[in-house]
C-alpha positions in Angstrom: 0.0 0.0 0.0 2.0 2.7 -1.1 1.4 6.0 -1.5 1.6 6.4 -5.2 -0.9 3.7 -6.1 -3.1 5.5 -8.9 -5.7 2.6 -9.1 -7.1 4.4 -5.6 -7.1 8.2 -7.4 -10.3 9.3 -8.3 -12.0 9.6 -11.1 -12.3 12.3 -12.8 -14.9 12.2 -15.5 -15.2 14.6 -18.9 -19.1 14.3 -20.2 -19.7 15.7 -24.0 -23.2 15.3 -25.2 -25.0 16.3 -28.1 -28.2 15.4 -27.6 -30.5 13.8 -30.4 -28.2 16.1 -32.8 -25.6 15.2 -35.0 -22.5 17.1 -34.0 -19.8 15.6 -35.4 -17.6 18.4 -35.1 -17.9 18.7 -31.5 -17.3 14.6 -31.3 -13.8 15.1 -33.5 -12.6 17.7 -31.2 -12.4 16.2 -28.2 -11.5 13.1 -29.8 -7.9 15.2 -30.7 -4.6 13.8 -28.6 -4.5 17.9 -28.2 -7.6 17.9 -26.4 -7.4 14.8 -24.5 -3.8 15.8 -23.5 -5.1 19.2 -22.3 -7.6 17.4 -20.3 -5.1 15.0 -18.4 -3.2 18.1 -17.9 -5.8 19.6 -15.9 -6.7 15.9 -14.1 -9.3 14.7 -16.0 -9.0 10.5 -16.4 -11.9 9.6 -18.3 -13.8 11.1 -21.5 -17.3 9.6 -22.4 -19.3 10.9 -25.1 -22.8 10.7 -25.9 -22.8 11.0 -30.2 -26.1 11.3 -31.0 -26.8 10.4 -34.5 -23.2 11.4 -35.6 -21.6 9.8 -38.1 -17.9 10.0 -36.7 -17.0 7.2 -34.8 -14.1 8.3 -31.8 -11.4 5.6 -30.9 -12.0 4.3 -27.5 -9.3 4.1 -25.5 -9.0 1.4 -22.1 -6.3 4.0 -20.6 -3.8 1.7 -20.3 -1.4 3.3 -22.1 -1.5 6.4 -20.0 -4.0 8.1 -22.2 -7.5 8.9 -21.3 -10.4 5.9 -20.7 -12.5 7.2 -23.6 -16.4 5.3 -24.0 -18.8 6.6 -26.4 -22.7 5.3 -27.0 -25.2 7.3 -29.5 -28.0 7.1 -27.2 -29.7 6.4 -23.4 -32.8 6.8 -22.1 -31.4 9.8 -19.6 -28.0 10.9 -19.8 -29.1 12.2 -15.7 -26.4 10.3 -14.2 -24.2 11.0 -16.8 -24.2 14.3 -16.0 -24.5 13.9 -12.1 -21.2 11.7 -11.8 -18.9 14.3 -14.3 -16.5 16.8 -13.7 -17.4 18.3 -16.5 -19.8 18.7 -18.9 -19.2 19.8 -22.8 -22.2 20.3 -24.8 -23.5 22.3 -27.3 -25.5 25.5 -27.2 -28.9 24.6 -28.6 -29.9 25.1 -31.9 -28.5 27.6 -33.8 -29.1 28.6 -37.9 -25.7 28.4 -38.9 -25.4 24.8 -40.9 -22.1 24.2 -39.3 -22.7 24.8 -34.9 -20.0 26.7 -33.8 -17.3 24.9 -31.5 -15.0 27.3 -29.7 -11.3 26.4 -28.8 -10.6 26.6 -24.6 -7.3 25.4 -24.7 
């Protein structure tokens, strides 16, 4: 029992959802080793993403490798715990009539 034993940290989730939309721009950002690198930076140990009906499929990641644990699904029926049990939550701002939803950089 030493000190340094990570599998006792906690977890630190990262929550992206889009909704019922299809956001796939949103979905490739934070699936970026720029982003997900910025998030370890700042503590964050696991990135799940609800897709919608996006066509872009992330890579999942088991974390293994020192990376994030990334887990995506397209759909639940309530996302409430989802949202109660992250650190953060990253989603977008509604509708909006521009084709292409805007994504800001906050890194």
């Amino acid at each position: 029992m030493g000190g340094n034993d990570n599998r006792f940290e906690s977890k630190r989730t990262v929550f992206v959802t889009v909704g019922t939309t299809s956001f796939d721009s949103l979905v490739k950002a934070v699936d970026t080793q720029q982003v997900q690198e910025a998030l370890l930076k700042k503590g964050y140990t696991h990135l799940v993403i609800q897709m919608g009906r996006g066509s872009y499929i992330p890579k999942k990641s088991s974390g293994e490798d020192g990376s994030l644990v990334l887990d995506y699904f397209t759909f639940s029926p309530s996302i409430a715990d989802y949202m109660r049990s992250a650190s953060l939550v990253i989603s977008h701002a509604g509708i909006m009539p521009n084709p292409k939803l805007k994504l800001y950089k906050l890194y």
